[in-house]
C-alpha positions in Angstrom: 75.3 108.0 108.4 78.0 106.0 106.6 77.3 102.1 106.7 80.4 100.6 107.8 80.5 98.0 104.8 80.8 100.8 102.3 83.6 102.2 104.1 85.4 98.8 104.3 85.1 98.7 100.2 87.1 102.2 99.5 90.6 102.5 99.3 92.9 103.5 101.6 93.4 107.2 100.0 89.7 107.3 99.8 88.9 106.9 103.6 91.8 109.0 104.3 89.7 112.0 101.7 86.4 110.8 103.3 88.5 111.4 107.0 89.2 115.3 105.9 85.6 116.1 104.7 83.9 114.3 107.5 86.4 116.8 109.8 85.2 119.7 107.7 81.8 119.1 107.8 82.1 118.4 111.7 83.9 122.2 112.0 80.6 123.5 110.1 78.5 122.1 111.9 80.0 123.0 115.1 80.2 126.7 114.1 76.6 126.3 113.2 75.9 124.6 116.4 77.2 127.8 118.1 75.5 130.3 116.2 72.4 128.7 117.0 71.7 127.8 113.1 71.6 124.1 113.4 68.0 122.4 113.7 69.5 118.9 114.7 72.0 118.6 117.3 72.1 115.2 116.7 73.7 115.8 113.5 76.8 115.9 115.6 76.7 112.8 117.1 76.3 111.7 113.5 79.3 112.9 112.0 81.4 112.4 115.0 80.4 108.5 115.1 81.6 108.4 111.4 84.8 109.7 111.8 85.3 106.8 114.5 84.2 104.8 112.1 86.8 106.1 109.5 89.4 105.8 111.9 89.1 102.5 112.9 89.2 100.7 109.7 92.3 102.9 108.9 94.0 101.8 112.0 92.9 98.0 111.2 94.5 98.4 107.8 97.9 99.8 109.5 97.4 96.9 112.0 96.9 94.5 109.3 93.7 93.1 110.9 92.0 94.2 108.1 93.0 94.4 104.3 91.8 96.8 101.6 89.2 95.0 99.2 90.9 94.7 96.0 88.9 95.5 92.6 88.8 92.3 91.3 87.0 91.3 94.9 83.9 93.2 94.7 83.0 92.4 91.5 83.2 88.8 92.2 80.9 89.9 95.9 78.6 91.5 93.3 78.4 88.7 90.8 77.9 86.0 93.5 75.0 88.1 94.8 73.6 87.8 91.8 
């Protein structure tokens, strides 16, 4: 499970990259689901809930609600918590 504030601090080309493999390993798991292979259905639920996730801080950014954290950002988050 993908903590939203990690998602919030990767790029734009990132999420869209993490969007693709979360897809892919939703199509596995499906298939696996099928085949009677998978031990946890509620891996599912899972991957489906981050690829919400994924998608909604992508539409934010196109919306503008929310702005991609530059560099120089988090390391001044990371020196404050300090």
């Amino acid at each position: 499970m993908m903590k939203a504030k990690l998602l919030f601090e990767m790029s734009t080309d990132e999420l869209k990259n993490k969007l693709e493999s979360l897809k892919q390993e939703l199509f596995n798991l499906r298939f696996k689901h099928a085949v009677g292979q998978l031990e946890n259905a509620n891996q599912l639920a899972i991957c489906k809930k981050d690829i919400a996730r994924v998608n909604t801080i992508l539409r934010q950014r196109e919306l503008g609600i929310s702005q991609e954290v530059a560099p120089e950002k988090k390391s001044r988050a990371k020196k404050a918590a300090k």
